[in-house]
Backbone as a chain_set.jsonl record, in Angstrom:
{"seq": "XXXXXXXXXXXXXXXXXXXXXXXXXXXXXXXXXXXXXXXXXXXXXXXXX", "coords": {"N": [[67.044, 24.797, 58.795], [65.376, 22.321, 58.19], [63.343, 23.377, 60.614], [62.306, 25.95, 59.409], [61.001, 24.391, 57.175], [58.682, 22.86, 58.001], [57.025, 24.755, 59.011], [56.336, 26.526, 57.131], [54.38, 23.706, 55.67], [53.108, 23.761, 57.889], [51.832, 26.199, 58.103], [50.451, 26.399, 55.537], [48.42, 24.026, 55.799], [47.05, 25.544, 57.512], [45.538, 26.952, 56.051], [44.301, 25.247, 54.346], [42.582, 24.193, 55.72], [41.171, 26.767, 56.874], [40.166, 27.9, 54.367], [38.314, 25.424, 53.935], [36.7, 25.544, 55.751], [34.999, 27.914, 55.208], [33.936, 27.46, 53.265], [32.279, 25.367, 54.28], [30.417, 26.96, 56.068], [29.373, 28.584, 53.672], [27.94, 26.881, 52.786], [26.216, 25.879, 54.715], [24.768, 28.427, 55.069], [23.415, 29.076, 53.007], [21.638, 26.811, 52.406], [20.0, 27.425, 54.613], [18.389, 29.661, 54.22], [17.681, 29.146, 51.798], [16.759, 26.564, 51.855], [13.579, 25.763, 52.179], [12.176, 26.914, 49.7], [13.603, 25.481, 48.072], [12.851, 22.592, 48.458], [9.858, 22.822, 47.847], [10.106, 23.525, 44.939], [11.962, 21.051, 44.467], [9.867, 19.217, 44.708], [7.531, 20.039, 43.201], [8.479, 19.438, 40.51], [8.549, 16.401, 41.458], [6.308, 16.201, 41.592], [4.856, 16.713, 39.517], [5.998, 14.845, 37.71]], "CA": [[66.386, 24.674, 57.513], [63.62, 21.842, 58.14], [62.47, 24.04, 61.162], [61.433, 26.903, 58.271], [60.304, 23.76, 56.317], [57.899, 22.421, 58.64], [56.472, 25.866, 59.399], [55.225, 26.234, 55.953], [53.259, 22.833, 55.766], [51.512, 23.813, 58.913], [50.608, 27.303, 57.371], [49.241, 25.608, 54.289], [47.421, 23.411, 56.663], [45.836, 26.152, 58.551], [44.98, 27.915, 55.542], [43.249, 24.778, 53.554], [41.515, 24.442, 57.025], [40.444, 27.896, 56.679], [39.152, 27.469, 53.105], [36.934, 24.042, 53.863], [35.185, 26.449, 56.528], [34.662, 29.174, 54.634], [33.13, 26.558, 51.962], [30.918, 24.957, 54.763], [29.672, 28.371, 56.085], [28.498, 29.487, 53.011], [26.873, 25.522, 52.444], [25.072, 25.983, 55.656], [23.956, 29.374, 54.725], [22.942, 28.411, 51.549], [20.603, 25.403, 52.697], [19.342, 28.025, 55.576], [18.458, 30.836, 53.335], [17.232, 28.64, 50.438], [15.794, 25.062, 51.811], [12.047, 25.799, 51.981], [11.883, 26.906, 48.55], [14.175, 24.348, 47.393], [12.104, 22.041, 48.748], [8.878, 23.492, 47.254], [10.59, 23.27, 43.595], [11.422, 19.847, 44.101], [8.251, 18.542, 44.949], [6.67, 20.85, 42.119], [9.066, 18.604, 39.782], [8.231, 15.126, 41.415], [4.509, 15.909, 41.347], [4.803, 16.735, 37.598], [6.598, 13.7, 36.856]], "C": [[65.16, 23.773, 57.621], [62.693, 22.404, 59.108], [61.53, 24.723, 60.081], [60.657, 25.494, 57.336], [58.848, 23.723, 57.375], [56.915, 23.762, 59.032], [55.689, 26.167, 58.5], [54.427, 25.131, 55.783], [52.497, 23.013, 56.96], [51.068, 24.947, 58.837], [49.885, 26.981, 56.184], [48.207, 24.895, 55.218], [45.96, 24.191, 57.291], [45.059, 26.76, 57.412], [44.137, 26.9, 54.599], [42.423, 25.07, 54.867], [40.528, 26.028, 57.159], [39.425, 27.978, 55.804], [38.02, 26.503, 53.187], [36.136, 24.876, 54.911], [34.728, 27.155, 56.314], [33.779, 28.382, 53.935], [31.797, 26.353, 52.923], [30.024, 25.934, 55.543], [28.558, 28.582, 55.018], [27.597, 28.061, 52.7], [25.584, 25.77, 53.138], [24.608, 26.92, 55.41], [22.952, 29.102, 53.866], [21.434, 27.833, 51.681], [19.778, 26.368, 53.872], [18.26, 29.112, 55.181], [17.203, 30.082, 52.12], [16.228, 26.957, 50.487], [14.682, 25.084, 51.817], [12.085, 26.236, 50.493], [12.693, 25.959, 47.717], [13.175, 23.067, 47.368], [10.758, 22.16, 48.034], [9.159, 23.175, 45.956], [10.611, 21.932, 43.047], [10.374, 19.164, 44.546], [7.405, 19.047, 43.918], [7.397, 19.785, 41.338], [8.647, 16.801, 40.029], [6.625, 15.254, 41.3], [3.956, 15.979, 39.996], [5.217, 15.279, 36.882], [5.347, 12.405, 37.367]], "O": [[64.055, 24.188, 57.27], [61.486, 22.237, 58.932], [60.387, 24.349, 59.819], [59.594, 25.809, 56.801], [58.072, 24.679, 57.367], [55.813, 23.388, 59.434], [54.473, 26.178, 58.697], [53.286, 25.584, 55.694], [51.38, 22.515, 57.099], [49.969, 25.139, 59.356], [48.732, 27.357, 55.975], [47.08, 25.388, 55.265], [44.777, 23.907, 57.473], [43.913, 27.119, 57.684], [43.233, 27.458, 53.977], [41.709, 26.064, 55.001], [39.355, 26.132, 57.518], [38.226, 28.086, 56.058], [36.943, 26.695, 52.623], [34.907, 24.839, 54.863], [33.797, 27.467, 57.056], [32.612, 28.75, 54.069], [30.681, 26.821, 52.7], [28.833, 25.635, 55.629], [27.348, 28.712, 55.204], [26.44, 28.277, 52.338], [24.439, 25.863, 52.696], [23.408, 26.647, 55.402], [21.761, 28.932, 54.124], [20.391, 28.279, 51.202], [18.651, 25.902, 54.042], [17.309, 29.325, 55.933], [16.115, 30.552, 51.787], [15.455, 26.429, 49.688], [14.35, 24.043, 51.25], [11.897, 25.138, 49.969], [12.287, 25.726, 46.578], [12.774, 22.612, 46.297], [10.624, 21.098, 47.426], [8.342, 22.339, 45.571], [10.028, 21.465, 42.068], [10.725, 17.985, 44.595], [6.396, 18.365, 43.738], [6.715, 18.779, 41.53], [8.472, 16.036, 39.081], [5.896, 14.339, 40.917], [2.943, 15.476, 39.51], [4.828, 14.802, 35.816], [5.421, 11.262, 36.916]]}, "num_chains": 1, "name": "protein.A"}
């Protein structure tokens, strides 16, 4: 019985672990895809202010 326990907390484990890389994938995409015009925007905003 705590074998089967222990088996489930280290598939939850693998599977947040899965999720936080999936998250930082699409971050780094994101910022890859989108940082020059991000960039561009804010600087249009601090040069206004």
């Amino acid at each position: 019985m705590f074998l089967v326990l222990r088996r489930e907390e280290g598939q939850g484990l693998a599977e947040y672990a899965l999720i936080l890389s999936l998250i930082a994938l699409v971050a780094v995409t994101a910022v890859a895809l989108f940082g020059t015009n991000l960039r561009a925007f804010l600087s249009m905003i601090g040069n206004t202010l």
